[in-house]
N, C-alpha and C positions, 0 to 999 in steps of 0.2 A: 139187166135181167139175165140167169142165167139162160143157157141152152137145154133146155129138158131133153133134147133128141139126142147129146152126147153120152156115149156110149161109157163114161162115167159115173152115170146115173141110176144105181143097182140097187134096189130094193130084194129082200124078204120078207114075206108075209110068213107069220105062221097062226096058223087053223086050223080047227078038225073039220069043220063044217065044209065040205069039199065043194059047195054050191058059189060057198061067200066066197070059196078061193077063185074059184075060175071066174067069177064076176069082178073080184077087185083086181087079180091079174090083166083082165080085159079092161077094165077100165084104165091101168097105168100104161100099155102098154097103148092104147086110144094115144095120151098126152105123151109119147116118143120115151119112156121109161123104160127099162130092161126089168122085170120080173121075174125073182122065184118062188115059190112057194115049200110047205112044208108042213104034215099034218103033225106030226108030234113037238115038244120040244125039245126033245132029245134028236129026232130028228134033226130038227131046224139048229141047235148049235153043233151038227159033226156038220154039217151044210157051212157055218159062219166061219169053222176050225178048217176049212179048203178055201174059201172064198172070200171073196173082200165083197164089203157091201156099202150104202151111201145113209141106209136108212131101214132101219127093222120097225116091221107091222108085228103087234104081237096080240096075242088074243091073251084074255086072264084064265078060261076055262078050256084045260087041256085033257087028257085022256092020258098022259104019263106021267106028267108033274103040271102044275099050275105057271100061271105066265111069271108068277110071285117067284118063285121057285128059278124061272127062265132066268128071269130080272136080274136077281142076284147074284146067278153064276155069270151072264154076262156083264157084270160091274166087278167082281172078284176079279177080273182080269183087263190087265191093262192095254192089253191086243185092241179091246172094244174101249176105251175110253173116250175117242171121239165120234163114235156109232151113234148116232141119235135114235129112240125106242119112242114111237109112238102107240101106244095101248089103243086098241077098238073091240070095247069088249061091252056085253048085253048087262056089263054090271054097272050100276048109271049111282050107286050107294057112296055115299058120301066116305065111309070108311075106305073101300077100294081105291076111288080116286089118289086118295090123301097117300095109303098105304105105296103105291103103284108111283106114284108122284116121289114120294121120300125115298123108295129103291134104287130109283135114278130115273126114271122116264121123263121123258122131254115135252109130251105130250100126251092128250086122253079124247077118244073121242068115242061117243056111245052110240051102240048098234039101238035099232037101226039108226043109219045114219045117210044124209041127203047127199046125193054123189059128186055136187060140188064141195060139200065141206070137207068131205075126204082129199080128193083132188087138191084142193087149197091148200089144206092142211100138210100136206106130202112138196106139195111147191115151197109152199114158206119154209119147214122143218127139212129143206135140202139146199133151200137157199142160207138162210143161218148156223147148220150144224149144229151140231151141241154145244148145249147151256150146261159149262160147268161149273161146279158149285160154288166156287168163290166168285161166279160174277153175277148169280144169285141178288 
């Protein structure tokens, strides 16, 4: 099992919702995880372009560009190819999943959402890293 309290462990969320932010940052930060957050996307990728991360939260609906839009630019480039991108977003529609899933995401999980599933979700998807496509 890995060590969640090593300082390896770095997460970014991005969200606009600045309530979700400070509750899911509090919550990783509970199970010994380093946290940042980010309300735009544009934000959040000059944020990934300085920093190393272990695991991106991304939300679908943003206020600059969509998480669709995030998705993309961060697969476009190969800096991020072993990034794992977990989606948690209030679109629970079977197109988005699908869509979100085929961009690259590694995972999806729908707001609201219960705070162990998250938690779990973020353990297992740091324990495995990313699923890439030829092991599909």
């Amino acid at each position: 099992m890995p060590d969640f309290t090593s300082s390896a462990n770095r997460i970014l969320l991005i969200d606009d919702d600045s309530g979700l932010r400070t509750l899911v940052i509090t919550m990783l930060t509970r199970i010994g995880l380093q946290a940042w957050s980010a309300e735009t996307g544009i934000e959040g990728l000059e944020i990934l372009k300085s920093e190393d991360f272990n695991l991106l939260i991304l939300d679908l609906m943003l206020p600059d560009m969509d998480g669709f839009q995030v998705l993309e630019k961060l697969r476009a480039n190969t800096r991020w190819d072993d990034l794992p991108v977990l989606i948690l977003s209030a679109r629970a529609d079977t197109e988005a999943i699908t869509r979100a899933l085929a961009l690259g995401a590694d995972g999806y999980l729908t707001k609201p959402y219960l705070t162990n599933s998250l938690t779990d979700r973020v353990k297992t998807m740091l324990t495995q890293g990313r699923k890439k496509p030829d092991q599909a």
